[in-house]
C-alpha positions as CSV (number, residue, x, y, z in Angstrom):
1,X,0.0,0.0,0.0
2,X,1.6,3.5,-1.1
3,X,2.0,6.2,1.6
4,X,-1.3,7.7,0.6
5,X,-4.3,5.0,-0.5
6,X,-6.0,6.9,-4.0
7,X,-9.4,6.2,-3.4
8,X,-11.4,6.9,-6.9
9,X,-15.3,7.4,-6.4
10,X,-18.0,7.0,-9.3
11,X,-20.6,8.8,-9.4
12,X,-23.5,7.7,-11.9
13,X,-26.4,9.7,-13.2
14,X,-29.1,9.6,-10.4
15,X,-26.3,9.3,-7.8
16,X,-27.5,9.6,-4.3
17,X,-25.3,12.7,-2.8
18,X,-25.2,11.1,0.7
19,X,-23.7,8.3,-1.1
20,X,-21.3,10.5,-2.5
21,X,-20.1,12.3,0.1
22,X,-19.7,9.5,2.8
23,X,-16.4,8.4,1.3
24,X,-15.2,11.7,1.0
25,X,-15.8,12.5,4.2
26,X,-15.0,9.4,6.1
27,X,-11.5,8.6,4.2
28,X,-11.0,12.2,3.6
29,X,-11.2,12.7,7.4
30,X,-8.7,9.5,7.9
31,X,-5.4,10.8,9.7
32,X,-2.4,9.4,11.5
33,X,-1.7,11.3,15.0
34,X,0.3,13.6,13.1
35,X,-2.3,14.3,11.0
36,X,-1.1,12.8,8.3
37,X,-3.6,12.0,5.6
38,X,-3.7,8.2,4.9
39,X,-6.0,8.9,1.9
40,X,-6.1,10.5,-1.7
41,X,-10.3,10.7,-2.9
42,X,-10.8,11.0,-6.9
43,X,-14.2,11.6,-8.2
44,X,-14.8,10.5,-11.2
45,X,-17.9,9.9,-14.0
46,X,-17.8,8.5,-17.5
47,X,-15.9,11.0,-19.4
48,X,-15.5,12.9,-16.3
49,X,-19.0,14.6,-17.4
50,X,-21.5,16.5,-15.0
51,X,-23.5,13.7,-13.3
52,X,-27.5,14.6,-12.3
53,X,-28.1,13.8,-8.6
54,X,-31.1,12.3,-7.1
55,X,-31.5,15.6,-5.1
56,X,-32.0,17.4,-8.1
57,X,-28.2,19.6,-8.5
58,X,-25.5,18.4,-10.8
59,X,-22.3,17.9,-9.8
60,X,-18.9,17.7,-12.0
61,X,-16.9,15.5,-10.9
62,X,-12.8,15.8,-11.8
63,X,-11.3,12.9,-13.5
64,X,-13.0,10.3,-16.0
65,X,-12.7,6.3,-15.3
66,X,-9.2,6.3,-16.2
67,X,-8.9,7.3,-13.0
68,X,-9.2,3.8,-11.7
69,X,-6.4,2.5,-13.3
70,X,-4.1,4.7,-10.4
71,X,-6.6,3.9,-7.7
72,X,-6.2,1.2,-5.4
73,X,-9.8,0.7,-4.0
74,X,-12.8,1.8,-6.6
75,X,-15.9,2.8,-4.6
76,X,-19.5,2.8,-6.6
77,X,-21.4,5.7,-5.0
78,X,-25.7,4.6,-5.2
79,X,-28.0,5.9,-7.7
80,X,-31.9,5.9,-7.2
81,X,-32.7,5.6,-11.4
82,X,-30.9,4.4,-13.9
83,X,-30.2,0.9,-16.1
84,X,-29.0,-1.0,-13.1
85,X,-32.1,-0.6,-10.9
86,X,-34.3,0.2,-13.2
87,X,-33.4,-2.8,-16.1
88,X,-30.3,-4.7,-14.2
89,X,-28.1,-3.3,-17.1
90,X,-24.9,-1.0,-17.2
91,X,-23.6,0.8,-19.7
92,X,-20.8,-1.2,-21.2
93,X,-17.8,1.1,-20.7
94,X,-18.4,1.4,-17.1
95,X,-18.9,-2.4,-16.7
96,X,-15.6,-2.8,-19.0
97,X,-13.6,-0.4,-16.4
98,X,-14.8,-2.2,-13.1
99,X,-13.7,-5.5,-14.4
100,X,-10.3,-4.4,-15.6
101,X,-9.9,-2.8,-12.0
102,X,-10.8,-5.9,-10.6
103,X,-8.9,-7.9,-12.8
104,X,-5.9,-5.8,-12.0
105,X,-6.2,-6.5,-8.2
106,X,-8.2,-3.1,-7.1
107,X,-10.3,-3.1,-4.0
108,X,-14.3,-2.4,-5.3
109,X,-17.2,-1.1,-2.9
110,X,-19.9,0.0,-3.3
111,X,-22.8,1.7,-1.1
112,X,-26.5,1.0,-1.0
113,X,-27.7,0.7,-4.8
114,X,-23.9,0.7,-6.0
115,X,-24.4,-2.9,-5.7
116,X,-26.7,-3.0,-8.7
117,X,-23.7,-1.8,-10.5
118,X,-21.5,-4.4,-9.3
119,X,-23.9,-7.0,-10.1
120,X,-24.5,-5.5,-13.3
121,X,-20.9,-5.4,-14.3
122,X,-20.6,-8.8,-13.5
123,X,-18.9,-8.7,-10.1
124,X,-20.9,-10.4,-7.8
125,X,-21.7,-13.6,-9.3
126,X,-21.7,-16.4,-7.1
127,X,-20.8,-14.2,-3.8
128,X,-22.3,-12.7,-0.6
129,X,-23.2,-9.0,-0.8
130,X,-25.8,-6.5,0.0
131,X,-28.0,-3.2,-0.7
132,X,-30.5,-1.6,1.0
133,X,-33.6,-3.6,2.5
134,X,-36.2,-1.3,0.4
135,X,-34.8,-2.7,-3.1
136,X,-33.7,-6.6,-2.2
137,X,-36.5,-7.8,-3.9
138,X,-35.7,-6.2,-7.4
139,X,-32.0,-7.0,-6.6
140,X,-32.9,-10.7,-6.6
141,X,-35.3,-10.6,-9.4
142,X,-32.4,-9.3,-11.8
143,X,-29.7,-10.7,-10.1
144,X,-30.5,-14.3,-8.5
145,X,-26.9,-15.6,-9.0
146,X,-25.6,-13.3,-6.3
147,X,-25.9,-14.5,-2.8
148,X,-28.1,-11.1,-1.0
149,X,-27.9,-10.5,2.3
150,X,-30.3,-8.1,3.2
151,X,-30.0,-8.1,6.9
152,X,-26.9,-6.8,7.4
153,X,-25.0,-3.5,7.4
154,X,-22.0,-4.7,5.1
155,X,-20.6,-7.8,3.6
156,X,-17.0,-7.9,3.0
157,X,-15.8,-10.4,0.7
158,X,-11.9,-10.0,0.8
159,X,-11.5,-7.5,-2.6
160,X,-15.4,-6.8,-3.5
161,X,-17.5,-5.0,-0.6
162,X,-20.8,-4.1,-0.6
163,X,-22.7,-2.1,2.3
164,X,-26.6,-1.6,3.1
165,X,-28.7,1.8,2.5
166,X,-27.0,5.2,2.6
167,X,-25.8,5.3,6.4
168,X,-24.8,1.8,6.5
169,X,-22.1,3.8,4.0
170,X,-20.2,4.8,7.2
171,X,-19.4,1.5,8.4
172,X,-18.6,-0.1,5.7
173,X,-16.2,2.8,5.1
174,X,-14.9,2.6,8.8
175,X,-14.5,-1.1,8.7
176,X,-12.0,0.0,5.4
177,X,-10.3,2.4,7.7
178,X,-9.9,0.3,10.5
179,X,-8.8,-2.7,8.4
180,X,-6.1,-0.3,6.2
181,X,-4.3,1.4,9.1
182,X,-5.9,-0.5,12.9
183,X,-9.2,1.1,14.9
184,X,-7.1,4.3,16.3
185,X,-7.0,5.8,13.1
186,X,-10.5,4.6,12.0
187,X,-11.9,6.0,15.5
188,X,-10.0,9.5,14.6
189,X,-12.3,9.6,11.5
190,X,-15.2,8.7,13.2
191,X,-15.2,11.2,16.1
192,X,-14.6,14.2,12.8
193,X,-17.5,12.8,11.3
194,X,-19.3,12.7,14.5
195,X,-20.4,9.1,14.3
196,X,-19.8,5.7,16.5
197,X,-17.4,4.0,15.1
198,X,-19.2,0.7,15.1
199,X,-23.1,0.0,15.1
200,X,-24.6,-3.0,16.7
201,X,-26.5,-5.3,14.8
202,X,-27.4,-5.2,11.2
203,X,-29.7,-3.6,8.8
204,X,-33.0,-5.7,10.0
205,X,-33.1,-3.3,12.5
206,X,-34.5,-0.6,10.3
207,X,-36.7,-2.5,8.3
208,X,-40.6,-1.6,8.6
209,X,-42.2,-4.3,10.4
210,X,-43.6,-3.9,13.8
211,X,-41.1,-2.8,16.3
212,X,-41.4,-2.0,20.1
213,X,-42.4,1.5,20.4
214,X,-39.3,4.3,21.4
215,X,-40.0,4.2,24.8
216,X,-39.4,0.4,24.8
217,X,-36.2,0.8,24.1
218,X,-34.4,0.4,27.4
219,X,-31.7,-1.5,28.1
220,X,-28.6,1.1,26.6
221,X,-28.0,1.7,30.3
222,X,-27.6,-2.3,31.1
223,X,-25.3,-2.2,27.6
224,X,-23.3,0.6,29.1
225,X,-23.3,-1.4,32.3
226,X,-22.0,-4.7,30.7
227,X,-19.2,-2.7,28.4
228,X,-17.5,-1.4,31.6
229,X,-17.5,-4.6,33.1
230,X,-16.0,-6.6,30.1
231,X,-13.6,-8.7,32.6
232,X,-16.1,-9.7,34.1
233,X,-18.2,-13.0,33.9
234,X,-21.2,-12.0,33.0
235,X,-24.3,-14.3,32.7
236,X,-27.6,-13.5,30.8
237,X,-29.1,-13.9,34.1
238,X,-27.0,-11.0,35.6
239,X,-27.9,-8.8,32.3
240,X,-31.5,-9.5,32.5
241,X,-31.7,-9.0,36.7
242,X,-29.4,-5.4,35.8
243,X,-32.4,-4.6,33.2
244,X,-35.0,-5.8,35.9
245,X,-36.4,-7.9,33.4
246,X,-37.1,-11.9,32.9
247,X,-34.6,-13.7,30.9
248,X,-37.0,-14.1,28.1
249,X,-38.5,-10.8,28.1
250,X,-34.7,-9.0,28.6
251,X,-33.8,-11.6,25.2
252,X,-36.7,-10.3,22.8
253,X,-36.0,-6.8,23.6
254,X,-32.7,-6.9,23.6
255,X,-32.6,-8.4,19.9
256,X,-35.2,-6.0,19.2
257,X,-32.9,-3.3,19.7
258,X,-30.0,-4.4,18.4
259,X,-30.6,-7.2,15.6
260,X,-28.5,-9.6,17.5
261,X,-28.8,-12.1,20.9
262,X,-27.2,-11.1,24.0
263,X,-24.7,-13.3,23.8
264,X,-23.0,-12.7,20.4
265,X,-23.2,-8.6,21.6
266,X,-21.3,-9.5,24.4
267,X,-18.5,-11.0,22.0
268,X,-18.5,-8.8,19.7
269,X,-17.7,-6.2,22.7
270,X,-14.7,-8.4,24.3
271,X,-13.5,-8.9,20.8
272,X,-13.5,-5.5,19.8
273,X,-11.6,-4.4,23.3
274,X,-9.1,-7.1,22.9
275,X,-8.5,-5.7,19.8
276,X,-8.3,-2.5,20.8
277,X,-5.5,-3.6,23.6
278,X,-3.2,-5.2,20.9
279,X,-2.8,-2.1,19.0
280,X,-2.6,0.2,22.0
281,X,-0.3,-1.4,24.4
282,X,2.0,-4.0,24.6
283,X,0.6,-5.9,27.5
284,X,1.1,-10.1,26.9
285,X,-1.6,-11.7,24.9
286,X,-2.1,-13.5,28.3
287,X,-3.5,-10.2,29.9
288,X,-5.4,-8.8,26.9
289,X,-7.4,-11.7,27.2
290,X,-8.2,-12.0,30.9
291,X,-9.0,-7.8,30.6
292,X,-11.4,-8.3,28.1
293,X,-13.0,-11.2,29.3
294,X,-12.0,-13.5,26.9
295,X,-10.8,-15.8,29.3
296,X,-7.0,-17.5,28.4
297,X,-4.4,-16.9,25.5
298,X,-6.3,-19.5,23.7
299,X,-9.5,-18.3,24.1
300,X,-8.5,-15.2,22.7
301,X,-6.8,-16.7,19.9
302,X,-9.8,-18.6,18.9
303,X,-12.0,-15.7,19.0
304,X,-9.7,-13.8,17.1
305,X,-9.2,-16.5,14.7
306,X,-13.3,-17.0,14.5
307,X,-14.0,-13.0,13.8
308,X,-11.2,-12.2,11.8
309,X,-8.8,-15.0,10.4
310,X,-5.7,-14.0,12.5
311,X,-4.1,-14.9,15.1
312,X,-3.6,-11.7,17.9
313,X,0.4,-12.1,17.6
314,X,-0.4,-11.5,13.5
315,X,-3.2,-8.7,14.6
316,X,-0.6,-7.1,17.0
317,X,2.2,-6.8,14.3
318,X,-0.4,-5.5,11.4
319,X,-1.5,-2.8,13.3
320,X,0.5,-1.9,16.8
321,X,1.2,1.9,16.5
322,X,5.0,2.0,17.0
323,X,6.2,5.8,17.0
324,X,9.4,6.6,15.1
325,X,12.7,5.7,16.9
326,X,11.1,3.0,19.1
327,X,12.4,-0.2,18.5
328,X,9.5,-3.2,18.4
């Protein structure tokens, strides 16, 4: 990876602006301590022509696709009309310049309906990916040989990435961040942008269906509770009896407001603070797991393993911070 990761955007006609601007903002925002940017963002169009929004302004983009021949991740920005949601179909010069990028090695993402494209282009044929719950069903109809997952926030499939509808943007671009240069500089772009840098659950959260009402929602205080107590052993019995709930009533809301059991939040958290412990400090992988609650070296190891194909001695190396002049 060069010293400063080009980034080359495509914006379609009917692009969605939000869609536009999240990788702009998130990667443009991405910065060592030293404030060092760890990004270069090209936008670019077929031709590098004026592109019509969905919110009715054009805007004129600076480089055409040749653009993506420097770039070493390609992101497909959504678009609310157009061949690919409207007929499944893509111009033929676009689909010709996302398969030579990925042919060449590039990263490719795309957010919300950018998936379409992908799909249309050819990209996601026999792989896991998803859009935005609203259009799954047409995505299917025109594109049954990719494997949609509609209730989730983002799929990442090792060099093609696709996230959910417009916000779901963010953490898909976050989870890039944190995966290019470790979760200090991906939280540094997420507290510019004003934004957690991780969501809980998926996208079947937002999905209309019948949900417990707003005022339902109340067990953020008993997730606080648990997240400071991470070290500690922590049985659904003691989260329910901290909610004042029944076991079985404390589950169905709990998975009602975050899209996933108890249990798996729970691990998610430890993993994410273990994490967060082997690119901060250099305690023993023996302590990182006992402070996160992961129990023994192993355990940590297997978790680690489980959620993200590495062992935390490989983890540690990728992405420990090491200032200049400090041996490691």
């Amino acid at each position: 990876m060069t010293e400063q990761h080009l980034v080359a955007v495509i914006a379609l006609d009917g692009v969605v602006s939000f869609d536009l601007g999240t990788p702009t903002q998130i990667f443009g925002t991405a910065r060592d301590e030293t404030g060092h940017r760890k990004y270069q963002i090209a936008v670019c169009s077929p031709g590098g022509l004026p592109v019509e929004t969905s919110a009715g302004y054009k805007v004129v983009p600076e480089h055409g696709l040749e653009i993506l021949e420097r770039a070493e991740t390609v992101v497909v920005a959504g678009i609310h009309r157009g061949d690919p949601v409207e007929r499944g179909t893509l111009d033929p010069t676009v689909a010709r310049a996302l398969r030579s990028a990925h042919e060449a090695g590039k990263r490719v993402m795309s957010i919300c309906t950018g998936a379409f494209v992908l799909a249309a282009a050819g990209l996601l044929d026999e792989r896991p990916a998803t859009t935005h719950w609203w259009w799954a069903e047409r995505f299917r109809e025109f594109f049954p040989q990719v494997k949609l997952d509609a209730d989730v926030l983002f799929v990442d499939d090792g060099d093609v990435l696709t996230s959910a509808g417009v916000g779901a943007g963010i953490d898909l671009c976050l989870h890039v961040v944190r995966t290019d240069f470790g979760s200090e500089v991906a939280n540094r772009a997420a507290r510019r942008s004003v934004v957690p840098p991780w969501r809980d659950g998926g996208q079947a959260q937002y999905i209309e269906r019948p949900l417990s009402r707003p005022a339902d929602a109340t067990l953020a205080a008993t997730r606080s509770w648990a997240a400071e107590r991470l070290d500690a052993p922590l049985s659904l019995q003691d989260l329910a009896a901290h909610a004042n709930m029944s076991v079985r009533t404390f589950t169905r809301r709990f998975r009602e407001e975050t899209g996933v059991s108890p249990a798996r939040w729970l691990l998610q958290r430890r993993v994410d603070h273990a994490r967060a412990l082997l690119e901060s400090t250099n305690l023993p992988v023996e302590v990182v797991a006992r402070r996160s609650g992961l129990g023994t070296a192993a355990g940590l190891r297997q978790h680690l393993q489980n959620t993200i194909g590495v062992a935390p001695s490989a983890y540690r190396r990728t992405f420990r911070v090491v200032p200049e002049g400090v041996g490691g």
